[in-house]
matplotlib code that plots the C-alpha trace (Angstrom):
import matplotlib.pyplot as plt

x = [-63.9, -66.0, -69.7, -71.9, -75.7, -77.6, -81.8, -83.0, -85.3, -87.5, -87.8, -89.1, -93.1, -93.8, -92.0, -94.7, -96.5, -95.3, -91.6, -92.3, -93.3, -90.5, -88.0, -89.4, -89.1, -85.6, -84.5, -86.2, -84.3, -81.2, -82.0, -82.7, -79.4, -77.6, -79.1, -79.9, -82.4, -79.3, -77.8, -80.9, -82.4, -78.8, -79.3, -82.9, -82.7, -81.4, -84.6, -87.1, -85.4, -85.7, -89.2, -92.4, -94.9, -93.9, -91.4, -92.9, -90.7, -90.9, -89.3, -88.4, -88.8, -90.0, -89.9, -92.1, -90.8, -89.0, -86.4, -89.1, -90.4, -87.1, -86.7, -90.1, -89.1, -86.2, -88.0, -90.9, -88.0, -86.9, -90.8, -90.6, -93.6, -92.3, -95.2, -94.4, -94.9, -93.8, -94.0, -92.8, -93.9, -95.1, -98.9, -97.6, -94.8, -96.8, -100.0, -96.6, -95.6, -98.7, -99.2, -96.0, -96.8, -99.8, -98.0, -95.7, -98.4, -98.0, -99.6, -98.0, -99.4, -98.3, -98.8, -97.7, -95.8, -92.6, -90.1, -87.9, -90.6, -91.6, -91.8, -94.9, -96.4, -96.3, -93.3, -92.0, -89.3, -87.4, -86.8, -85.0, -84.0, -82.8, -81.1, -82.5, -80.1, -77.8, -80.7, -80.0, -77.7, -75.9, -78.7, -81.2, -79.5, -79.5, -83.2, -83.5, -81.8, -83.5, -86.4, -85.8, -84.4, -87.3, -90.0, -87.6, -88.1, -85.1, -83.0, -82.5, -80.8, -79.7, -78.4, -77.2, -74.5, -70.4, -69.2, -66.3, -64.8, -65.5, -69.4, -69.1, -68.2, -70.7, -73.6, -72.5, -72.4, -75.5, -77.8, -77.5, -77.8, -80.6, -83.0, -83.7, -85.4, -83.9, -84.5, -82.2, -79.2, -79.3, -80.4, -77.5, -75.1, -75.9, -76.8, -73.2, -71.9, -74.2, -73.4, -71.7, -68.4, -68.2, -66.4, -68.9, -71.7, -69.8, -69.5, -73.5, -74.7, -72.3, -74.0, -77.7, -76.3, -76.8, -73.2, -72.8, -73.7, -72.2, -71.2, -70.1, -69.2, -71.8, -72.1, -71.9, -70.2, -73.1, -72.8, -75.1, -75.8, -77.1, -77.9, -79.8, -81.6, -80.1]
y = [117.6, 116.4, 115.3, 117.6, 116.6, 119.8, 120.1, 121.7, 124.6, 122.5, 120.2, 122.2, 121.9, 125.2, 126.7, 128.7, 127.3, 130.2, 129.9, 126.1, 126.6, 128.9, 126.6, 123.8, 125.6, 126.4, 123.3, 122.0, 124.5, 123.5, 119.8, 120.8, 123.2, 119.9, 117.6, 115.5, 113.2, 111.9, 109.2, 107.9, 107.7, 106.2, 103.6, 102.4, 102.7, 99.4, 98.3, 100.3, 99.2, 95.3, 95.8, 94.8, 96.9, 100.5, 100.7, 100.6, 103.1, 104.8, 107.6, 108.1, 110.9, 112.5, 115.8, 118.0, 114.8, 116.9, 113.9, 111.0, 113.6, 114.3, 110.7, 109.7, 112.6, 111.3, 107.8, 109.0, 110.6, 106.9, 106.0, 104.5, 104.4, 104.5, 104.0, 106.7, 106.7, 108.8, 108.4, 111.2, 113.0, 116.2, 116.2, 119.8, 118.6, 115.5, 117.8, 119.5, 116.4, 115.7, 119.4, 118.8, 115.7, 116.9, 119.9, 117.5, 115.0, 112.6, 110.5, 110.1, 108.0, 109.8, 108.8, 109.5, 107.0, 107.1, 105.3, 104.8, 103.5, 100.9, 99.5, 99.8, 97.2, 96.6, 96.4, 98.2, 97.1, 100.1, 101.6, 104.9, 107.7, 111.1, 113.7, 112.5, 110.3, 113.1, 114.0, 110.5, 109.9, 106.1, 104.1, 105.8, 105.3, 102.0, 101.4, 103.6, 101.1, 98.1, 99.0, 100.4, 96.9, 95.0, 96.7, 96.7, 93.8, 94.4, 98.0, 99.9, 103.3, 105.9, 109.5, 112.0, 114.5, 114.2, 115.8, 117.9, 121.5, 121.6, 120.3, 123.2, 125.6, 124.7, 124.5, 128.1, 129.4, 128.1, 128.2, 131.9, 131.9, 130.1, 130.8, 133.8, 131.2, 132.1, 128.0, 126.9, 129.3, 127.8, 124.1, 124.0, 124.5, 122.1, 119.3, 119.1, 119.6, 116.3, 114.4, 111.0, 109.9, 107.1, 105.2, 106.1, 105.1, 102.0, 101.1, 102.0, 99.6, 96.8, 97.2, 97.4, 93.8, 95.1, 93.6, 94.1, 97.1, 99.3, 103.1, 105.5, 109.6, 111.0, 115.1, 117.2, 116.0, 114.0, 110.0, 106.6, 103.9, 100.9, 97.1, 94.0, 91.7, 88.2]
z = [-53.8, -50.9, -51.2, -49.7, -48.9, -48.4, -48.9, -52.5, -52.4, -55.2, -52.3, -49.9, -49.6, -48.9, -52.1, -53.7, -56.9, -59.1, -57.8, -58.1, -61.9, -63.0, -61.1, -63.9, -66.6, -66.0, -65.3, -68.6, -70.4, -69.0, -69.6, -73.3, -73.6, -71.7, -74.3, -70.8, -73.2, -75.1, -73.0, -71.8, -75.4, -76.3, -73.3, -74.1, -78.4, -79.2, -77.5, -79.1, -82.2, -81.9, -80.2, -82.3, -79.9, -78.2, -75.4, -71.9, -70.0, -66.6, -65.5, -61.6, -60.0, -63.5, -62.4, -65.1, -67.1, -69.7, -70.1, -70.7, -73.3, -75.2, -75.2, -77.1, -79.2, -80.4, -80.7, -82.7, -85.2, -86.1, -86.5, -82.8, -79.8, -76.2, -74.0, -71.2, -67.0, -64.9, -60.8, -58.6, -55.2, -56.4, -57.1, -59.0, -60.6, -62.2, -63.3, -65.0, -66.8, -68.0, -69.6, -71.2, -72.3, -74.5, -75.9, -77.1, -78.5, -76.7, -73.8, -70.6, -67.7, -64.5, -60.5, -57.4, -55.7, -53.2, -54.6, -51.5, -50.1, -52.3, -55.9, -57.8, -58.5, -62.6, -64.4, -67.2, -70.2, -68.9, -65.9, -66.1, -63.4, -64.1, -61.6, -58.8, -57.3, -55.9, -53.2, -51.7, -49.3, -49.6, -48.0, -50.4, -53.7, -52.9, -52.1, -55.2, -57.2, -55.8, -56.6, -60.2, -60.6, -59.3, -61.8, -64.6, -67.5, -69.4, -68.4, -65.7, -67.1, -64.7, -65.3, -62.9, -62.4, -61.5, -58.6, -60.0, -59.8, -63.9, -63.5, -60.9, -62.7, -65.5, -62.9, -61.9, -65.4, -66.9, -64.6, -64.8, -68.4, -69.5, -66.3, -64.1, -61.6, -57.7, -56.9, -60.0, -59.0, -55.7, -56.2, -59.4, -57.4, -54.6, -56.9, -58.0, -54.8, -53.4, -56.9, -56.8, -58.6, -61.0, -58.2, -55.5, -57.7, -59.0, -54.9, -54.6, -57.5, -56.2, -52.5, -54.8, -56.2, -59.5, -59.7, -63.9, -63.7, -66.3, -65.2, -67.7, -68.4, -70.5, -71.8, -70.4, -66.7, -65.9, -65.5, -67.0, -64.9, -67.2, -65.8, -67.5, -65.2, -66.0]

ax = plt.figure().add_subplot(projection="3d")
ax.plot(x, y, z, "-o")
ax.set_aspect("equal")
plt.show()
């Protein structure tokens, strides 16, 4: 199955606010139905658990940071802190993150900041990156990378979909019954269709000189990305 680079609706700045929103909530519903906090909790735990202080942990491209969120969730559960960021484009989608955030109980420190232009300039214990990497072309998941890694004390964790006719057939499916939202149908569909392999991406992280890299399948189709900085 060929990769396939096509523009999202959710990326298009004109999308209206209100198609905008609904397009966020059905994504976080997917996410939730997904369990898409699982691996990335399961990539960062054993560091929460040796910590003696909360977890510093940014989230790329956050999104209405619904993954962050699940993540601290899950940590709180074990009587854990993760201290949450979140950087992404999308003045709207951050204000999003934030809401969530406090409905949740918990703080969440969010700014705008381009990450394929630049690295921020703290660093973080963790650096993590969820579905986002699929709306890069080659040369972009490797400044993607890059960066992650330069920020990044101890992890870099990332999480995105696997191009196959099964994750397809699963975008298809789902995305039609857990949202009525026009932008999911469409952007569910292209996302698999412009997701990376485990080969591909194992070719991208070697080219990002995150060398030890370690790429693994994770539920449901979807692939983890985990390096250490020596």
């Amino acid at each position: 199955m060929k990769r396939h680079l096509t523009p999202e609706l959710m990326d298009d700045p004109d999308l209206p606010a209100s198609e905008h929103r609904t397009a966020l909530v059905g994504l976080a519903r997917l996410n939730r139905v997904a369990l898409a906090g699982r691996s990335p909790w399961m990539g960062m735990a054993d560091l929460a658990r040796a910590s003696n202080g909360p977890l510093s942990v940014l989230d790329v491209a956050t999104g209405s940071g619904d993954v962050p969120i699940e993540c601290a969730r899950r940590a709180r559960r074990e009587g854990l802190d993760l201290e949450l960021h979140g950087c992404d484009l999308s003045e709207f989608a951050l204000s999003q993150a934030s809401s969530r955030a406090r409905e949740a109980g918990l703080s969440m420190t969010c700014f705008q900041h381009d990450m394929l232009a630049s690295a921020p300039s703290e660093t973080y214990d963790v650096v993590t990156c969820n579905l986002f990497a699929h709306h890069l072309d080659e040369d972009g998941v490797c400044t993607l990378l890059r960066n992650m890694a330069s920020v990044a004390r101890r992890r870099v964790i990332l999480c995105d979909l696997r191009r196959d006719r099964i994750g397809l057939g699963l975008a298809w499916l789902c995305s039609r019954l857990f949202t009525r939202s026009r932008v999911v149908h469409v952007d569910a569909i292209k996302s698999v269709r412009a997701a990376w392999t485990l080969e591909e991406m194992r070719a991208l992280a070697a080219r990002s000189n995150l060398d030890e890299a370690s790429i693994s399948p994770c539920f449901p189709r979807r692939m983890m990305l985990s390096w250490e900085p020596s």
